[in-house]
C-alpha positions as CSV (number, residue, x, y, z in Angstrom):
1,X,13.3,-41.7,-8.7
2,X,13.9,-38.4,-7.4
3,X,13.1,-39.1,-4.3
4,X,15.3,-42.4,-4.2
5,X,18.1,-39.7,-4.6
6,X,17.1,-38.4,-1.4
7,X,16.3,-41.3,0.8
8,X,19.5,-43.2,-0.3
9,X,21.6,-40.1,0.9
10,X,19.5,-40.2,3.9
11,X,22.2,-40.8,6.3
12,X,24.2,-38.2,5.6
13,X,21.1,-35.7,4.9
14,X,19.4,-36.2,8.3
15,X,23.1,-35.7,9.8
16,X,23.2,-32.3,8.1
17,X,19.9,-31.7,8.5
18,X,19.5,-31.4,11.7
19,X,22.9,-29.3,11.9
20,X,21.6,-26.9,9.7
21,X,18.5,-26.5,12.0
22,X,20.9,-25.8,15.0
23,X,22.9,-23.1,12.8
24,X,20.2,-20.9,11.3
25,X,18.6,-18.2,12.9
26,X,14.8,-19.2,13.6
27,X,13.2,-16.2,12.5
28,X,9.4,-14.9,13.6
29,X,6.6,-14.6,11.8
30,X,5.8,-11.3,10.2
31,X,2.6,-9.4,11.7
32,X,0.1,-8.2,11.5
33,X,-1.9,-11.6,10.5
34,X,-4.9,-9.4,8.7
35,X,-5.1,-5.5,7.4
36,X,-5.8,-3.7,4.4
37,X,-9.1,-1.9,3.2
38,X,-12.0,-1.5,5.2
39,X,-14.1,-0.5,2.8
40,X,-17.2,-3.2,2.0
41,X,-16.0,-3.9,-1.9
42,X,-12.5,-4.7,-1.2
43,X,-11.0,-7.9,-2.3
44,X,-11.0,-10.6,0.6
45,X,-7.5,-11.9,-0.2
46,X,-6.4,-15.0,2.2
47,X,-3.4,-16.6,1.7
48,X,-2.9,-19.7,3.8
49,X,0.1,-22.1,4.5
50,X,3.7,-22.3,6.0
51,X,6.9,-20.0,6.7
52,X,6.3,-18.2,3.3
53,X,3.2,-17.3,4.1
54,X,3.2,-16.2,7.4
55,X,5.7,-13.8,6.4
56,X,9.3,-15.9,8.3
57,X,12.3,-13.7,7.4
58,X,10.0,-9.6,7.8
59,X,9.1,-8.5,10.2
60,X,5.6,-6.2,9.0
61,X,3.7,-8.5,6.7
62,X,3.4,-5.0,4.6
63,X,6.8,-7.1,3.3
64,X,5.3,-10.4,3.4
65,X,3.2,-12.0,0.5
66,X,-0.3,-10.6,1.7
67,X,1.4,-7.1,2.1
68,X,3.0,-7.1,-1.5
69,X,0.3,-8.5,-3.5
70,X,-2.3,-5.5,-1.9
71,X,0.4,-3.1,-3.1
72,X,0.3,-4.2,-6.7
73,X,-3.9,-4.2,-7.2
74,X,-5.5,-1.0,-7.8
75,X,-8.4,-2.2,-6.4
76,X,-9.0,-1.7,-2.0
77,X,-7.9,-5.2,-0.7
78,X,-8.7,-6.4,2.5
79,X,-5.8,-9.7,3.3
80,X,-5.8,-12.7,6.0
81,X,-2.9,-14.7,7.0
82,X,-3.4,-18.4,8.0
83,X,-0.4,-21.0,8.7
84,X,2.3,-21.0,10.8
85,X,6.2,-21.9,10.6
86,X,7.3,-25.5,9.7
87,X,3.8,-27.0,8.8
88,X,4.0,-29.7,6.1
89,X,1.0,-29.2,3.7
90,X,-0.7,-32.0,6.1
91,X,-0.3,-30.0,8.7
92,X,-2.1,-27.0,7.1
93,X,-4.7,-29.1,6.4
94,X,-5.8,-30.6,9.6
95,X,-4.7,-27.5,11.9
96,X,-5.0,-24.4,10.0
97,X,-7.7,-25.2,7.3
98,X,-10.6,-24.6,8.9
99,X,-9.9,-21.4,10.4
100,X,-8.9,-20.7,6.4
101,X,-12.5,-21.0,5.7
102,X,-14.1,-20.0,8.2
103,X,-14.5,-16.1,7.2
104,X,-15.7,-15.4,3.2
105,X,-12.5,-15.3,0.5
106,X,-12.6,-13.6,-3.3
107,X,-9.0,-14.9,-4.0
108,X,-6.9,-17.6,-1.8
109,X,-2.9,-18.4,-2.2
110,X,-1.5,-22.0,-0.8
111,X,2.1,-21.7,-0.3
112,X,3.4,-25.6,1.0
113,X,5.9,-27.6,-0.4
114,X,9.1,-26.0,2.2
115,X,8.5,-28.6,4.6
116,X,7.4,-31.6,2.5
117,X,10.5,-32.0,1.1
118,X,12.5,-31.9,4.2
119,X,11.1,-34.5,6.0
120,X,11.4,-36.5,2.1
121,X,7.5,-37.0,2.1
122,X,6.1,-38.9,-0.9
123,X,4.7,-37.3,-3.7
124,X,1.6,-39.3,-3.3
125,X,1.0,-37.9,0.3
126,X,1.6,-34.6,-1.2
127,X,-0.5,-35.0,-4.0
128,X,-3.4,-35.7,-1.2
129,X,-3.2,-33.0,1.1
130,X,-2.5,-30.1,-1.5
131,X,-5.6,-31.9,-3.6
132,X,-7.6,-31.9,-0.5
133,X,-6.6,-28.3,0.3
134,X,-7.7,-26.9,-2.9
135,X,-11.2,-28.7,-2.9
136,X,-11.8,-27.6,0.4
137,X,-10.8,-24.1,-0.6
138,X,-13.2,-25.0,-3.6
139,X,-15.8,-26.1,-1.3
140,X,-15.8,-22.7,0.8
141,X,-16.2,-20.2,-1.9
142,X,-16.7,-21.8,-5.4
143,X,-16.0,-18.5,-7.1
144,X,-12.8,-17.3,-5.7
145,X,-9.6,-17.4,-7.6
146,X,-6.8,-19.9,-6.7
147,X,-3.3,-19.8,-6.7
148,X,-0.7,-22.6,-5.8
149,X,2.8,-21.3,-5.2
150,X,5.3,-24.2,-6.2
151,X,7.6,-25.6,-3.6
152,X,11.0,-23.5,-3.4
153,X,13.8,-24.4,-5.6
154,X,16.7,-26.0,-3.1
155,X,19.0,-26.9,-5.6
156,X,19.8,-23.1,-5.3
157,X,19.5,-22.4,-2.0
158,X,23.5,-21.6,-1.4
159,X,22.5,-22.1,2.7
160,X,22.5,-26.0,2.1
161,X,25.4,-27.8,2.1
162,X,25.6,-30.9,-0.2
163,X,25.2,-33.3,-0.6
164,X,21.6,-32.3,1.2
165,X,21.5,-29.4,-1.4
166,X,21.5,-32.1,-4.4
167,X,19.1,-35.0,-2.1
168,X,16.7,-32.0,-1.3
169,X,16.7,-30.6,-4.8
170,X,16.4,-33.4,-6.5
171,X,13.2,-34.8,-4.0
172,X,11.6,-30.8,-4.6
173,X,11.7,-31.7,-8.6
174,X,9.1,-34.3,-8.4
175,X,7.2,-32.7,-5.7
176,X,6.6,-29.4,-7.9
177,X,6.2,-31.7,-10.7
178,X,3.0,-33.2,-8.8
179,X,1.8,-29.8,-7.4
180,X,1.5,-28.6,-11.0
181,X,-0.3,-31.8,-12.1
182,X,-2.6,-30.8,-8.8
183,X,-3.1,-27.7,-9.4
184,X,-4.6,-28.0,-13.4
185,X,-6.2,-30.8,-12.3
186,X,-8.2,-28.4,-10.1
187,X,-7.9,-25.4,-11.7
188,X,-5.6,-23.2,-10.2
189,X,-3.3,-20.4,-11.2
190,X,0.3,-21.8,-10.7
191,X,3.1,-19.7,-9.6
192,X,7.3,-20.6,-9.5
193,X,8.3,-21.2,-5.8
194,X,11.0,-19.2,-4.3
195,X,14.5,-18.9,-5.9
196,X,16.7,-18.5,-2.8
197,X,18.5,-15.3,-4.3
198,X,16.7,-12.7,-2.1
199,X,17.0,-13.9,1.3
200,X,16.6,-12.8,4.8
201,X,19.6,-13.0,7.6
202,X,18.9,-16.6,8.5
203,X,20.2,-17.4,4.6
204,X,16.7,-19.9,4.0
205,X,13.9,-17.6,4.0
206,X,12.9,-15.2,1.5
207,X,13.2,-11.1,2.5
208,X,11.4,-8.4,1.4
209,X,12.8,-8.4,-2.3
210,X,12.2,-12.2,-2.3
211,X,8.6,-11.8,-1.1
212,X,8.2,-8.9,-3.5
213,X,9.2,-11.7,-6.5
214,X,6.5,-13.8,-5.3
215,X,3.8,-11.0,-5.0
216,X,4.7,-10.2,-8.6
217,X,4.3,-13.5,-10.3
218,X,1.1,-14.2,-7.9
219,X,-0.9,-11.0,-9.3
220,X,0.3,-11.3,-12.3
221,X,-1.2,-15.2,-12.6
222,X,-4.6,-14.5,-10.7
223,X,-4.8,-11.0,-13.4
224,X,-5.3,-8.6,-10.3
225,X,-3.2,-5.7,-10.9
């Protein structure tokens, strides 16, 4: 039912939709894309997904999610951005995955879900991909720590106008709803998405106080501080 909302407004939602992606600032990713600790014990931290974490909306991921979680563990990390902008969690999947697991991980953070909801994909597909994410993660190092950020909360986000704001909120309810039913399923630490209070100039994207939430609630679920 929650997406119904969405796909009955769909209309008037693809109308603003598209304006909105005309009217905000596209925003690069953050870089470096790896750094921390050299030193041969250091945590091998990788988070891997979309805009979030990439880093969209800083411009040093010292800002970004990978930056701020090394700053909050005592212990030498050593962190590894995978993803790009605007990738659904499909689209991490078959394109950024395998480079993902390609180098040895201690800890690994998903964050999809952003672009998901915007293009109103089912929660079955979404179920799939972040289910076929984690066991692949899983797969690659069996003893690494998981965490799954939840898809951001729209119905806040004061950058949408409505009625997308209500047809994307209320689609992002039952997606979050089935990537915490994924994420226990599997085992994974689960994290609250991004609130939309802190954000960066394009109004969407979280800045370095938003990022510093997430970094917060990530260490404090995987108990690495």
């Amino acid at each position: 039912m929650t997406r119904l909302a969405a796909i009955l407004l769909a209309p008037i939602v693809l109308v603003q939709a598209r304006g909105l992606r005309r009217t905000v600032p596209r925003l690069p990713a953050a870089e470096p894309r790896s750094g921390g600790s050299s030193a041969p014990d250091a945590l091998r931290l990788l988070v891997l997904g979309d805009s979030t974490a990439v880093g969209t909306g800083v411009e040093q991921m010292a800002d970004a999610v990978a930056g701020q979680i090394a700053k909050r563990i005592a212990d030498p990390v050593a962190w590894r951005v995978v993803g790009a902008s605007g990738l659904t969690s499909q689209q991490v999947r078959d394109q950024h995955l395998a480079a993902a697991v390609a180098e040895p991980f201690d800890a690994v953070v998903l964050l999809v879900g952003w672009n998901d909801a915007l293009r109103l994909r089912s929660d079955r597909d979404f179920a799939a991909d972040v289910a076929g994410l984690l066991d692949a993660l899983y797969a690659a190092s069996p003893a690494a720590r998981q965490v799954l950020v939840l898809p951001p909360r729209f119905m806040d986000f004061a950058v949408l106008p409505q009625p997308l704001r209500h047809a994307i909120g209320a689609h992002i309810v039952g997606l979050t709803r089935t990537a915490v039913r994924v994420a226990t399923e599997h085992g994974a630490a689960i994290v609250a998405g991004f609130d939309g209070v802190h954000v960066a100039s394009d109004g969407f994207h979280p800045d370095a106080a938003g990022y510093a939430g997430l970094a917060e609630r990530i260490v404090a679920a995987l108990e690495l501080d």
